[in-house]
N, CA, C and O atoms as a Tinker XYZ file with bonds, in Angstrom:
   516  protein
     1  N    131.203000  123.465000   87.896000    73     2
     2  CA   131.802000  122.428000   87.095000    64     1     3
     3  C    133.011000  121.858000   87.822000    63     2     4     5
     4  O    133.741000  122.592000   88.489000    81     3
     5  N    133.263000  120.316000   87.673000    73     3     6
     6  CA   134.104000  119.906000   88.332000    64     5     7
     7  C    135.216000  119.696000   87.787000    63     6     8     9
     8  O    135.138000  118.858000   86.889000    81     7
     9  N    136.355000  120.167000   87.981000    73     7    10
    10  CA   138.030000  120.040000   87.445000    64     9    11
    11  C    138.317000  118.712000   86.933000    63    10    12    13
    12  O    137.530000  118.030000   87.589000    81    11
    13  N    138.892000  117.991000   86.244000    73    11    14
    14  CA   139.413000  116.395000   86.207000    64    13    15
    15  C    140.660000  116.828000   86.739000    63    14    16    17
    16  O    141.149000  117.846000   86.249000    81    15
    17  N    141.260000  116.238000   87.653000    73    15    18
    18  CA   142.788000  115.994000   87.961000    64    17    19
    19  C    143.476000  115.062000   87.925000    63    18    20    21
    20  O    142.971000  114.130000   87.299000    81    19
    21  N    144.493000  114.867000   88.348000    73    19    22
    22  CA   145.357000  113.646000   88.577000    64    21    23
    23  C    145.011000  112.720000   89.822000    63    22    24    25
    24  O    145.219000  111.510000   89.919000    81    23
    25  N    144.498000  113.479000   90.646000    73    23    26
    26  CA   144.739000  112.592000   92.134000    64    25    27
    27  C    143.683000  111.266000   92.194000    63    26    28    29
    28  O    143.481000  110.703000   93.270000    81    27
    29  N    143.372000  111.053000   91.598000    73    27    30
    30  CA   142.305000  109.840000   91.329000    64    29    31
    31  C    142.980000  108.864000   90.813000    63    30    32    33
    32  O    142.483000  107.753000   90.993000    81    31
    33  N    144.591000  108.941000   89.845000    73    31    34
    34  CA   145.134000  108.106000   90.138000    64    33    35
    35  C    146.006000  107.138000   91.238000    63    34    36    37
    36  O    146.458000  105.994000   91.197000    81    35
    37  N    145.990000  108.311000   92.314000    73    35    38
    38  CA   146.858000  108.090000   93.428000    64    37    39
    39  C    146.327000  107.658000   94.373000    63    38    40    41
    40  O    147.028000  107.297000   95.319000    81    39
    41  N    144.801000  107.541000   94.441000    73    39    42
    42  CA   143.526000  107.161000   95.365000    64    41    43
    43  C    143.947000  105.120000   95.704000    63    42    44    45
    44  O    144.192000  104.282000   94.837000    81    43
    45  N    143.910000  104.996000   96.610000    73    43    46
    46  CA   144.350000  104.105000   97.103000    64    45    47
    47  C    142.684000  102.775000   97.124000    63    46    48    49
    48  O    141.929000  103.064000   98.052000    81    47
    49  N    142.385000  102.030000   96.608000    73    47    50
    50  CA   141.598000  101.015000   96.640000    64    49    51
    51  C    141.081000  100.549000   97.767000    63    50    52    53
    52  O    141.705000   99.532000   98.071000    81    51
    53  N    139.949000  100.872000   98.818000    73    51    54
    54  CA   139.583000  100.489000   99.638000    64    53    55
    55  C    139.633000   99.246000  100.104000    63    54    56    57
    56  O    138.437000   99.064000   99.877000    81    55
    57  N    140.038000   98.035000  100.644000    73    55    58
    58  CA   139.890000   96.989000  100.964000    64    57    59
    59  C    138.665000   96.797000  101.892000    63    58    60    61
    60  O    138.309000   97.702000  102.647000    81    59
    61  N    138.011000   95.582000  101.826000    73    59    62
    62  CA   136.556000   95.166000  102.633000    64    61    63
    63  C    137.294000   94.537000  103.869000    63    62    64    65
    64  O    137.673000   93.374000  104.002000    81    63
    65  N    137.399000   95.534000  104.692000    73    63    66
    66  CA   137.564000   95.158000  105.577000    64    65    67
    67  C    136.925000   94.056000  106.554000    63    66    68    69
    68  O    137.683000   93.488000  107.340000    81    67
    69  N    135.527000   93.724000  106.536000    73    67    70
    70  CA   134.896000   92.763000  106.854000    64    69    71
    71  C    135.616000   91.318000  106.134000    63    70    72    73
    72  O    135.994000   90.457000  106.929000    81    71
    73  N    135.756000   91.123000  105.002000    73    71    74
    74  CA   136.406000   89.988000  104.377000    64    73    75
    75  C    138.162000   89.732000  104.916000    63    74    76    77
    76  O    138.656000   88.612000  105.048000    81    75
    77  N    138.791000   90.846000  105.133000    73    75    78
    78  CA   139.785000   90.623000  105.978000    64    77    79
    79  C    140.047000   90.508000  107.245000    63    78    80    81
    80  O    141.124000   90.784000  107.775000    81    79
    81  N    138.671000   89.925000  107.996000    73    79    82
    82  CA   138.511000   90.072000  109.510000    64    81    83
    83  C    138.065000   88.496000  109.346000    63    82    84    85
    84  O    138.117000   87.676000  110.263000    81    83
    85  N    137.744000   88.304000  108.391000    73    83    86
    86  CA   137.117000   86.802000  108.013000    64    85    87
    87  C    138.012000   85.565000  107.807000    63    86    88    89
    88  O    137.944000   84.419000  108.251000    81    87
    89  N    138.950000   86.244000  106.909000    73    87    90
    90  CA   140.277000   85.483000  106.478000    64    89    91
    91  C    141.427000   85.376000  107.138000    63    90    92    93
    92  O    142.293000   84.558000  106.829000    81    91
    93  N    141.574000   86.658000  108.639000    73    91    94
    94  CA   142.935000   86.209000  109.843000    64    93    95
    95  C    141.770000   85.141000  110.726000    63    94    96    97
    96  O    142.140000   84.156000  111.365000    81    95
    97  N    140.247000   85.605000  110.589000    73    95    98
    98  CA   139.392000   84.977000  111.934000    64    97    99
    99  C    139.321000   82.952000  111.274000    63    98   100   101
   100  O    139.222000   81.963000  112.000000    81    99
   101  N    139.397000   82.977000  110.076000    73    99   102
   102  CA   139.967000   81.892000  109.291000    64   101   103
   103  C    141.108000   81.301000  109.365000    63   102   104   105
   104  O    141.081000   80.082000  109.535000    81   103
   105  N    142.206000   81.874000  109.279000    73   103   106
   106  CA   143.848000   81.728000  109.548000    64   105   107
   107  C    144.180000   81.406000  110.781000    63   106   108   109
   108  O    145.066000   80.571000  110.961000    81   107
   109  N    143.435000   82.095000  111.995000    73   107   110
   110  CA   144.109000   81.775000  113.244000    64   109   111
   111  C    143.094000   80.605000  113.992000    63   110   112   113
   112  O    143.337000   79.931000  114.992000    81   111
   113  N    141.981000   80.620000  113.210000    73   111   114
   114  CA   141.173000   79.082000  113.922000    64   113   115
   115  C    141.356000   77.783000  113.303000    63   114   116   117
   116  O    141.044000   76.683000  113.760000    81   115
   117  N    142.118000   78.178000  111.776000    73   115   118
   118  CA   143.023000   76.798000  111.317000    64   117   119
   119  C    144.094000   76.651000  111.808000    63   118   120   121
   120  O    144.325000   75.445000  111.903000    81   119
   121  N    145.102000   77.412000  112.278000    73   119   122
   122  CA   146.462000   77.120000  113.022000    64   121   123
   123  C    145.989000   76.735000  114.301000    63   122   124   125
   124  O    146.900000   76.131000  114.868000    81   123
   125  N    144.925000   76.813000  115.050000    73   123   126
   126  CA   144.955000   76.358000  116.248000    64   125   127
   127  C    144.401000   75.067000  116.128000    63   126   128   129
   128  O    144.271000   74.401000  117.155000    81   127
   129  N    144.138000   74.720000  115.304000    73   127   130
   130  CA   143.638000   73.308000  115.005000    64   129   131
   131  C    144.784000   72.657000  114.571000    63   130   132   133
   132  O    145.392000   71.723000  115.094000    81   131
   133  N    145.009000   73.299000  113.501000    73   131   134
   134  CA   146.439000   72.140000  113.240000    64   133   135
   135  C    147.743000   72.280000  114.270000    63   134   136   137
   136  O    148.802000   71.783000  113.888000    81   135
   137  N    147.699000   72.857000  115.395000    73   135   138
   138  CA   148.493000   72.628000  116.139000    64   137   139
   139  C    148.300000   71.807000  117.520000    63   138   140   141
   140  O    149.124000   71.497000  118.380000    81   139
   141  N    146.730000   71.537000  117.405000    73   139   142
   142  CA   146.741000   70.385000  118.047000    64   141   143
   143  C    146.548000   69.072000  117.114000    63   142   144   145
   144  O    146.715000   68.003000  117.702000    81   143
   145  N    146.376000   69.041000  116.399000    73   143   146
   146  CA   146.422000   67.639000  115.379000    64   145   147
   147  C    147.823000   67.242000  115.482000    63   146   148   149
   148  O    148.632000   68.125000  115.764000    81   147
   149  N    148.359000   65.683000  115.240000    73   147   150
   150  CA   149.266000   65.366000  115.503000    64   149   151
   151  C    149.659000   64.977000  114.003000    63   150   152   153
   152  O    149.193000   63.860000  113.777000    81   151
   153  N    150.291000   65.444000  112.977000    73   151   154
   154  CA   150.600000   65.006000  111.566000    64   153   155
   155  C    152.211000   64.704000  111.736000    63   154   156   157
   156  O    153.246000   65.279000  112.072000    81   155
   157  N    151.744000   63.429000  111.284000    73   155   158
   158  CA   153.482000   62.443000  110.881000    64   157   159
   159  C    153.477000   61.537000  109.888000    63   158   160   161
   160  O    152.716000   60.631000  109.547000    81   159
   161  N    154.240000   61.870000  109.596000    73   159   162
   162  CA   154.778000   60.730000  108.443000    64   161   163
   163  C    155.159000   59.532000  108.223000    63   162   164   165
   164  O    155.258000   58.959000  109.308000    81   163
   165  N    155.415000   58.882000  107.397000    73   163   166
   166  CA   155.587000   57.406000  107.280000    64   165   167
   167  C    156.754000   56.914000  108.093000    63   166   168   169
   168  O    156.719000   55.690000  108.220000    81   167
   169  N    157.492000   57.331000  108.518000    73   167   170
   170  CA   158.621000   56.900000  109.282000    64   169   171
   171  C    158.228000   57.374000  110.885000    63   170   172   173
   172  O    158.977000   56.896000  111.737000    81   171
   173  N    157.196000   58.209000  111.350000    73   171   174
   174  CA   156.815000   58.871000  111.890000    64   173   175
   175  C    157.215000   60.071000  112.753000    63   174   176   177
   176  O    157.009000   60.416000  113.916000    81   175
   177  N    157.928000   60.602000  111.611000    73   175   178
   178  CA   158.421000   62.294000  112.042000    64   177   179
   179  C    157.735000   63.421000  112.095000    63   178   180   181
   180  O    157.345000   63.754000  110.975000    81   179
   181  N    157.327000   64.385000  113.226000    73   179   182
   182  CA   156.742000   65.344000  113.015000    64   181   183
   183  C    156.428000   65.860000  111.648000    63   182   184   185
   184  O    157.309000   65.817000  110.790000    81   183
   185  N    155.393000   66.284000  111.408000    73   183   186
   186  CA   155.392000   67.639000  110.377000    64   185   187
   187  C    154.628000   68.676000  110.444000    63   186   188   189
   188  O    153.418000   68.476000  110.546000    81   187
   189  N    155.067000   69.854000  110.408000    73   187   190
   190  CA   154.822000   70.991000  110.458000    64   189   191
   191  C    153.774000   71.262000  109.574000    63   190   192   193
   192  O    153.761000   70.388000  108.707000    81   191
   193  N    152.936000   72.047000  109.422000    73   191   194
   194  CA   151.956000   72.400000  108.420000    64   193   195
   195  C    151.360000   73.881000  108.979000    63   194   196   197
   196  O    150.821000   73.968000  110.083000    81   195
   197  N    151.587000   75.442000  107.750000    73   195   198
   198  CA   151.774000   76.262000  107.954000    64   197   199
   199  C    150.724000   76.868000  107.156000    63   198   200   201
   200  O    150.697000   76.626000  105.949000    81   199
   201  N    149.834000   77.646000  107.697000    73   199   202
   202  CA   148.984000   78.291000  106.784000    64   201   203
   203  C    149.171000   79.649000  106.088000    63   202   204   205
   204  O    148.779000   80.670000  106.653000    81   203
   205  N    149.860000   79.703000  104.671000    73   203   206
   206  CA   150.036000   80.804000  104.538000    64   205   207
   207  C    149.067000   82.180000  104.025000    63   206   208   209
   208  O    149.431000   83.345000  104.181000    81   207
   209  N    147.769000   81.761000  103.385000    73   207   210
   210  CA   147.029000   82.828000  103.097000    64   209   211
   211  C    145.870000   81.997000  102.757000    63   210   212   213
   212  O    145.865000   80.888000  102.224000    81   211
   213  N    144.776000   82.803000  103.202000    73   211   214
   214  CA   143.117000   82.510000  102.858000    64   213   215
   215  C    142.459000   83.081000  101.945000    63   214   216   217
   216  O    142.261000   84.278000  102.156000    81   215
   217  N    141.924000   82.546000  100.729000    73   215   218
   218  CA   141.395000   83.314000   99.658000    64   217   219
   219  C    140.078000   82.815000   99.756000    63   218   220   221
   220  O    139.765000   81.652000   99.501000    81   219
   221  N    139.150000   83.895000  100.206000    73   219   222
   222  CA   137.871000   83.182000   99.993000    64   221   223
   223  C    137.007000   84.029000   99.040000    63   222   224   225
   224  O    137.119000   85.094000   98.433000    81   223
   225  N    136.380000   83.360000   99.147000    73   223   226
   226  CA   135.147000   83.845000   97.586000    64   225   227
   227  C    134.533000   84.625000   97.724000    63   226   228   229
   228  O    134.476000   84.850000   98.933000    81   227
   229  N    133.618000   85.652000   96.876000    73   227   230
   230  CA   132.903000   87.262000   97.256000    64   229   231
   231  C    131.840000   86.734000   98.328000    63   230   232   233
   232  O    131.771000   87.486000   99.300000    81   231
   233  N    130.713000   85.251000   98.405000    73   231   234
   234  CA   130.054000   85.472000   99.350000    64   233   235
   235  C    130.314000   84.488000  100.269000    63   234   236   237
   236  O    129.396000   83.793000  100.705000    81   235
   237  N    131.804000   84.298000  100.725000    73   235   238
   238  CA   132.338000   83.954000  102.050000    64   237   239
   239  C    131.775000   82.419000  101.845000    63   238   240   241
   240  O    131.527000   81.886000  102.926000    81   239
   241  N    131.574000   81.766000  100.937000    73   239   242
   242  CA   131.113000   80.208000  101.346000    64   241   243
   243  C    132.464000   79.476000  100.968000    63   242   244   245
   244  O    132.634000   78.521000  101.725000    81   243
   245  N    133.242000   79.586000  100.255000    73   243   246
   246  CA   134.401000   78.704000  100.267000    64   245   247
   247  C    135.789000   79.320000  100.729000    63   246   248   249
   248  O    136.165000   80.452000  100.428000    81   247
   249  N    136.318000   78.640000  101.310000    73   247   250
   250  CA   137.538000   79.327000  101.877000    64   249   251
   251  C    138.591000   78.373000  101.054000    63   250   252   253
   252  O    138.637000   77.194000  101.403000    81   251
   253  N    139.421000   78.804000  100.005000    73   251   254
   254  CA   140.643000   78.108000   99.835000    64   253   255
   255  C    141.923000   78.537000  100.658000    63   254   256   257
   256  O    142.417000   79.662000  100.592000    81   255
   257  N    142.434000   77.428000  101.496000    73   255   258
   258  CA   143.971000   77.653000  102.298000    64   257   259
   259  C    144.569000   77.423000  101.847000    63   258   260   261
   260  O    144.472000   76.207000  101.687000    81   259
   261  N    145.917000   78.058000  101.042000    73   259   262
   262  CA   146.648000   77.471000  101.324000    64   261   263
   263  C    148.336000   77.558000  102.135000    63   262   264   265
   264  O    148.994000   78.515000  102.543000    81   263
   265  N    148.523000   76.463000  102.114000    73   263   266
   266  CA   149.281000   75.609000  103.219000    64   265   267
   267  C    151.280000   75.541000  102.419000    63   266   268   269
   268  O    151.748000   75.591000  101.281000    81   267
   269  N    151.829000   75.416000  103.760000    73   267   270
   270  CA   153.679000   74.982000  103.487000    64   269   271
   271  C    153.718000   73.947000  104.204000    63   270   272   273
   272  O    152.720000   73.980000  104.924000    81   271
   273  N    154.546000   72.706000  104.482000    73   271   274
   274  CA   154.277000   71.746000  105.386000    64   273   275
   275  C    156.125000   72.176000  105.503000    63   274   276   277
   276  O    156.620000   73.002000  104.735000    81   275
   277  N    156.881000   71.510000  106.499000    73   275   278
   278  CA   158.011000   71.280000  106.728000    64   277   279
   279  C    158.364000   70.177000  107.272000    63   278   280   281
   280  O    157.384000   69.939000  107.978000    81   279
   281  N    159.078000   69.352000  107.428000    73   279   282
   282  CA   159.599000   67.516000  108.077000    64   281   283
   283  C    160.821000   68.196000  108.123000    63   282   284   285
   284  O    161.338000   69.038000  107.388000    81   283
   285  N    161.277000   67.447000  109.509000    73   283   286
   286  CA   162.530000   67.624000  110.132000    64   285   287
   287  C    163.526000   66.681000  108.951000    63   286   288   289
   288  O    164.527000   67.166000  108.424000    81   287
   289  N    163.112000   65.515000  108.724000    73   287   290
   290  CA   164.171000   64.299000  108.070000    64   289   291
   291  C    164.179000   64.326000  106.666000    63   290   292   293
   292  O    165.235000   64.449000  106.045000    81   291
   293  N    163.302000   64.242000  106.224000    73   291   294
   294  CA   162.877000   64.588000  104.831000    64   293   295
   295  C    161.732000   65.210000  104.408000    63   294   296   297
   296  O    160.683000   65.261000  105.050000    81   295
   297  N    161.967000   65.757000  103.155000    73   295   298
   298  CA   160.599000   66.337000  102.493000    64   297   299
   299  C    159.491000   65.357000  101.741000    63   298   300   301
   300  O    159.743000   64.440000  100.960000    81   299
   301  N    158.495000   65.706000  102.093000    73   299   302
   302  CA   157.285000   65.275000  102.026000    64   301   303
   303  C    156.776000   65.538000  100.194000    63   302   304   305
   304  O    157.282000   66.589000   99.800000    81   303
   305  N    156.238000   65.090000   99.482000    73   303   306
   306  CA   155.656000   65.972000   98.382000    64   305   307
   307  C    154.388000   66.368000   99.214000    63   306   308   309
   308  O    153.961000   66.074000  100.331000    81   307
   309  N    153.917000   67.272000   98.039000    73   307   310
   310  CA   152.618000   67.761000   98.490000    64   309   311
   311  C    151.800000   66.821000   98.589000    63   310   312   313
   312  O    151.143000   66.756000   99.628000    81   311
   313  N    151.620000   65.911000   97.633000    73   311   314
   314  CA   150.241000   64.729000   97.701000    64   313   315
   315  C    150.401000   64.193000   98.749000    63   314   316   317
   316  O    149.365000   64.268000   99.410000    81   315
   317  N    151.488000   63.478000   99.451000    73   315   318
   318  CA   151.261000   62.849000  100.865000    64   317   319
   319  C    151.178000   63.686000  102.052000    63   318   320   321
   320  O    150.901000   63.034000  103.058000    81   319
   321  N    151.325000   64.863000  102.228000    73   319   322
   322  CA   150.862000   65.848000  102.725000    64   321   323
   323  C    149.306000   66.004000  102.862000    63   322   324   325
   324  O    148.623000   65.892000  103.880000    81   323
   325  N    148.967000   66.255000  101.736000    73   323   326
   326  CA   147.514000   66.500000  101.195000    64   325   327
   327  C    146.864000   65.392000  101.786000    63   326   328   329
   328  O    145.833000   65.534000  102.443000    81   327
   329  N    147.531000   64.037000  101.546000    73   327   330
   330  CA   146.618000   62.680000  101.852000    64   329   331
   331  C    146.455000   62.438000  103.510000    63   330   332   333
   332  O    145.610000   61.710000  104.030000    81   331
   333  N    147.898000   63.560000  104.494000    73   331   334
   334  CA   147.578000   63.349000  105.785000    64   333   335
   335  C    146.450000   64.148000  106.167000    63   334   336   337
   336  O    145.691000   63.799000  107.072000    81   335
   337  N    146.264000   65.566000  105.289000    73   335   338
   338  CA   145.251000   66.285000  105.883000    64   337   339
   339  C    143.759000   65.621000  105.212000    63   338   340   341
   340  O    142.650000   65.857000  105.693000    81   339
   341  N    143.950000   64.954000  104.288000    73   339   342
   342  CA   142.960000   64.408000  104.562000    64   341   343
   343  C    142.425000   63.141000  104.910000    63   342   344   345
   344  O    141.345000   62.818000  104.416000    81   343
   345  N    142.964000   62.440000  105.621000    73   343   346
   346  CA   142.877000   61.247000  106.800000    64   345   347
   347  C    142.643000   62.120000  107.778000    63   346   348   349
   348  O    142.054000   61.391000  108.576000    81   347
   349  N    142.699000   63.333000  108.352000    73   347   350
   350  CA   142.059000   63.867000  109.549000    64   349   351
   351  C    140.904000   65.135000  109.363000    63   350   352   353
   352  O    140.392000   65.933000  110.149000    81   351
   353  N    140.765000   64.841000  107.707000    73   351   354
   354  CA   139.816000   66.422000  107.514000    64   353   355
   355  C    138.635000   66.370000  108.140000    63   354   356   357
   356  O    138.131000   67.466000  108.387000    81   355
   357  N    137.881000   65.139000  108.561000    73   355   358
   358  CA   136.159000   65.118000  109.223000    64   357   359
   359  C    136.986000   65.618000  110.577000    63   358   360   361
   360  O    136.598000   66.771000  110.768000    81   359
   361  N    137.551000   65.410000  111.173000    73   359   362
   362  CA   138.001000   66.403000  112.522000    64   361   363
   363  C    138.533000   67.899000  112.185000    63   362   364   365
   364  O    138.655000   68.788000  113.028000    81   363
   365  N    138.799000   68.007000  110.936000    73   363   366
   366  CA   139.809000   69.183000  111.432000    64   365   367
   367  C    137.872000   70.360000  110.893000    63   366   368   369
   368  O    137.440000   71.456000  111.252000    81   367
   369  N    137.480000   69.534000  110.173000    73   367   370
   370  CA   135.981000   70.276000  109.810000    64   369   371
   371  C    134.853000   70.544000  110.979000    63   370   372   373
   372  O    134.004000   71.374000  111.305000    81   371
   373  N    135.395000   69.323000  111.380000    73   371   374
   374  CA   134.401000   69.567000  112.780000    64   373   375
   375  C    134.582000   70.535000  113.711000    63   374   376   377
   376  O    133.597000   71.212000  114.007000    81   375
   377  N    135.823000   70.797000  114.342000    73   375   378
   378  CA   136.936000   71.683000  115.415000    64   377   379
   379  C    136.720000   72.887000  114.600000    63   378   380   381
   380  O    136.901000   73.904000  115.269000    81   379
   381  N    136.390000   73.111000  113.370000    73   379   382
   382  CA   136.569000   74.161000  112.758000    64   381   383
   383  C    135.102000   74.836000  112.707000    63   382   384   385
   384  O    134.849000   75.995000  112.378000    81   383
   385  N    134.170000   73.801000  113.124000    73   383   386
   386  CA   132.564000   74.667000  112.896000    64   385   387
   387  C    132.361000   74.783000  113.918000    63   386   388   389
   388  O    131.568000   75.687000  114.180000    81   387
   389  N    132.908000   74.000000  115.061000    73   387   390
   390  CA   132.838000   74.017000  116.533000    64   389   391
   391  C    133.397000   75.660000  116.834000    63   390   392   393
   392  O    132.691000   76.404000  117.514000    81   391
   393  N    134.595000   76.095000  116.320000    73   391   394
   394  CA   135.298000   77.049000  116.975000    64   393   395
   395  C    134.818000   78.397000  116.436000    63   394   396   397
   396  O    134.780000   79.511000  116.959000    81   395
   397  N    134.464000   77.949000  115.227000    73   395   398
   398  CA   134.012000   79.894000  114.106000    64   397   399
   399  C    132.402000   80.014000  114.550000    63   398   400   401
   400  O    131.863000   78.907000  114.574000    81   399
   401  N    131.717000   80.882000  114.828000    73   399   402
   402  CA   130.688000   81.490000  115.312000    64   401   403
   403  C    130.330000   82.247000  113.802000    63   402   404   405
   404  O    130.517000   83.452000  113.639000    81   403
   405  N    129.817000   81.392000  112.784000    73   403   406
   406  CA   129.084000   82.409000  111.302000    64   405   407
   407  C    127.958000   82.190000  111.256000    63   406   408   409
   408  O    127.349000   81.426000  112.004000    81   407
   409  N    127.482000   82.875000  110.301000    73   407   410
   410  CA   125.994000   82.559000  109.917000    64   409   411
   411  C    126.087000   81.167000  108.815000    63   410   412   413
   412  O    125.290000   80.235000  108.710000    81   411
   413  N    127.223000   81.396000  108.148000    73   411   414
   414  CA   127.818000   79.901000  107.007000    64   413   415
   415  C    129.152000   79.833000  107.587000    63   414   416   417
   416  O    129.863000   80.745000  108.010000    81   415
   417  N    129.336000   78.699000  107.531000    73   415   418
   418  CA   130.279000   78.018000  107.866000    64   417   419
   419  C    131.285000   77.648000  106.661000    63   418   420   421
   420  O    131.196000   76.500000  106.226000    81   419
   421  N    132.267000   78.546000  106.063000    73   419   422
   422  CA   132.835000   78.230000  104.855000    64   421   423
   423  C    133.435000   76.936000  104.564000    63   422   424   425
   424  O    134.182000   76.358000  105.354000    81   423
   425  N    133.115000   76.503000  103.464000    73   423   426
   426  CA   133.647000   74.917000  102.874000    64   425   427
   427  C    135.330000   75.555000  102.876000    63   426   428   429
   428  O    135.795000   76.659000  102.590000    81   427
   429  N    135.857000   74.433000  103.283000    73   427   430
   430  CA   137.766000   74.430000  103.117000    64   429   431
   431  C    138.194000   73.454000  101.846000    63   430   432   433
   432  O    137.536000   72.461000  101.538000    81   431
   433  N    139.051000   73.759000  101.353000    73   431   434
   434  CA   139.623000   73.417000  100.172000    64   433   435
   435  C    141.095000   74.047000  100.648000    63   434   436   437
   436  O    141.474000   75.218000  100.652000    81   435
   437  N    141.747000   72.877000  101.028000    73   435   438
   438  CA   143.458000   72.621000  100.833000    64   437   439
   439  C    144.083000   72.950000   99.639000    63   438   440   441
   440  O    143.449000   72.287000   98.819000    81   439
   441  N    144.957000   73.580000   99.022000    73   439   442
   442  CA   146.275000   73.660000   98.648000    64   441   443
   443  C    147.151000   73.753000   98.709000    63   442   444   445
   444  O    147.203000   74.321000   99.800000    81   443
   445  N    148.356000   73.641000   98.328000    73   443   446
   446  CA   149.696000   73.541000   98.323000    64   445   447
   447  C    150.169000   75.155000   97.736000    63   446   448   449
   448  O    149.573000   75.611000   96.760000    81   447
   449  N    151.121000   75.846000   98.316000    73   447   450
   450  CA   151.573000   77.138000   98.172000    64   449   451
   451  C    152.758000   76.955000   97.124000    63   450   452   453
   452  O    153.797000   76.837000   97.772000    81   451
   453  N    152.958000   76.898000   96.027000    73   451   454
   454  CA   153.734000   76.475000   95.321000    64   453   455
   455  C    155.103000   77.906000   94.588000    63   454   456   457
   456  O    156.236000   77.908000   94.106000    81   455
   457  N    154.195000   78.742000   94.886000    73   455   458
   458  CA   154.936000   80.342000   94.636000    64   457   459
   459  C    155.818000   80.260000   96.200000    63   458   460   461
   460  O    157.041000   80.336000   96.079000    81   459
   461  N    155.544000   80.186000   96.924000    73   459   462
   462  CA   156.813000   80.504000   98.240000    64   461   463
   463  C    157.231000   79.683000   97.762000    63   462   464   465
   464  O    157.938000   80.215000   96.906000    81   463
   465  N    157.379000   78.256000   97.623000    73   463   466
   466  CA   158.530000   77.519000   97.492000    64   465   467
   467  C    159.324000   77.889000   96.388000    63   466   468   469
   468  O    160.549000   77.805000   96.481000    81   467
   469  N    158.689000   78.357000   95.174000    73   467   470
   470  CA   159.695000   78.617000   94.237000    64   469   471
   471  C    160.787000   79.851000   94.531000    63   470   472   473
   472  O    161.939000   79.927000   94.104000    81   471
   473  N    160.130000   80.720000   95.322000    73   471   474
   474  CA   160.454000   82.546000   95.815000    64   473   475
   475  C    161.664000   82.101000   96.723000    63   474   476   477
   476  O    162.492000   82.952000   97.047000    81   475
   477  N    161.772000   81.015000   97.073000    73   475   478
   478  CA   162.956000   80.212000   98.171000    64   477   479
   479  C    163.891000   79.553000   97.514000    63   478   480   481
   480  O    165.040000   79.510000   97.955000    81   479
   481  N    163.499000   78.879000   96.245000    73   479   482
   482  CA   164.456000   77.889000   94.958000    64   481   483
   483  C    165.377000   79.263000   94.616000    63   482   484   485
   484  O    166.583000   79.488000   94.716000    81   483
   485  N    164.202000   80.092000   94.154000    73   483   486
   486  CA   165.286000   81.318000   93.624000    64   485   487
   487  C    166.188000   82.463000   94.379000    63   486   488   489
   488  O    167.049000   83.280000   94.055000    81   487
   489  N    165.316000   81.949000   95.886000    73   487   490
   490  CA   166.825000   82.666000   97.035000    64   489   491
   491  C    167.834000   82.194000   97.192000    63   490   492   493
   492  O    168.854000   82.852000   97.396000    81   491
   493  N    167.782000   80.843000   97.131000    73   491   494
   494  CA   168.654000   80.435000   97.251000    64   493   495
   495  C    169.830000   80.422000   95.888000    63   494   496   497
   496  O    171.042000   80.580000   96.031000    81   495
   497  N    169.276000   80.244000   94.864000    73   495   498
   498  CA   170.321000   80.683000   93.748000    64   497   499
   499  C    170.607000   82.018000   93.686000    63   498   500   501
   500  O    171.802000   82.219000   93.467000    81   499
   501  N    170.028000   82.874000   93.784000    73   499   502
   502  CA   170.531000   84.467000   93.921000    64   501   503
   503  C    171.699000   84.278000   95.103000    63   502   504   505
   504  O    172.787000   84.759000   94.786000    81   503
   505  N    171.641000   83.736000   96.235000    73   503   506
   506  CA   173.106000   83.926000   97.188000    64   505   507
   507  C    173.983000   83.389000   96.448000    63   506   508   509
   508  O    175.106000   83.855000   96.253000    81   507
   509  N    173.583000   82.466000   96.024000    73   507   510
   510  CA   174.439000   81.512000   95.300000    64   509   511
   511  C    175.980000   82.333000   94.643000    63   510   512   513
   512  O    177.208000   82.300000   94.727000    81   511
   513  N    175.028000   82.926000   94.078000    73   511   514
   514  CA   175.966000   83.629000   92.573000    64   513   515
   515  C    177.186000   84.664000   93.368000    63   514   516
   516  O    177.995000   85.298000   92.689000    81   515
């Protein structure tokens, strides 16, 4: 007969490691794309565009990114952001099926990271005080 114990609460959740080989092999073939794309703005100032995490779906067909952008002069909202990546998305889709070696080629879906920016509103008021 088998004991019940405690240590089954302390058992640590396996992660799929295959899906996290998917999502840096995702992360680092979108940063190399958007670092050769040239994104500027209406005045035409650099902008930065930062991929912070890949959430993709249980059978790997959609990949949602999302993204931080930064401008040296001013801040951007997200929608004109959004509207530069997509004035170059048939390239950045293309460079992107060109470069990943899958059996599917995951659909991309852009977002805006809206939790770091707030996690930064509220660093900055915490020094504040």
């Amino acid at each position: 007969m088998i004991k019940q114990n405690d240590f089954k609460l302390f058992k640590i959740p396996k992660k799929n490691s295959r899906f996290e080989k998917l999502t840096q092999l995702i992360k680092k073939t979108l940063g190399e794309i958007f670092l050769n794309q040239d994104f500027r703005d209406d005045e035409g100032n650099n902008l930065l565009i930062f991929i912070d995490e890949v959430a993709l779906s249980k059978d790997g067909k959609i990949a949602t990114v999302f993204l931080t952008n930064f401008s040296k002069k001013n801040k951007l909202s997200e929608s004109e952001s959004l509207g530069l990546i997509d004035d170059n998305l048939i390239k950045i889709k293309k460079e992107f099926s060109e470069k990943i070696f899958l059996r599917y080629t995951p659909k991309l879906k852009f977002r805006f990271d809206y939790l770091r920016k707030q996690s930064f509103e509220i660093d900055k008021i915490i020094d504040g005080l």
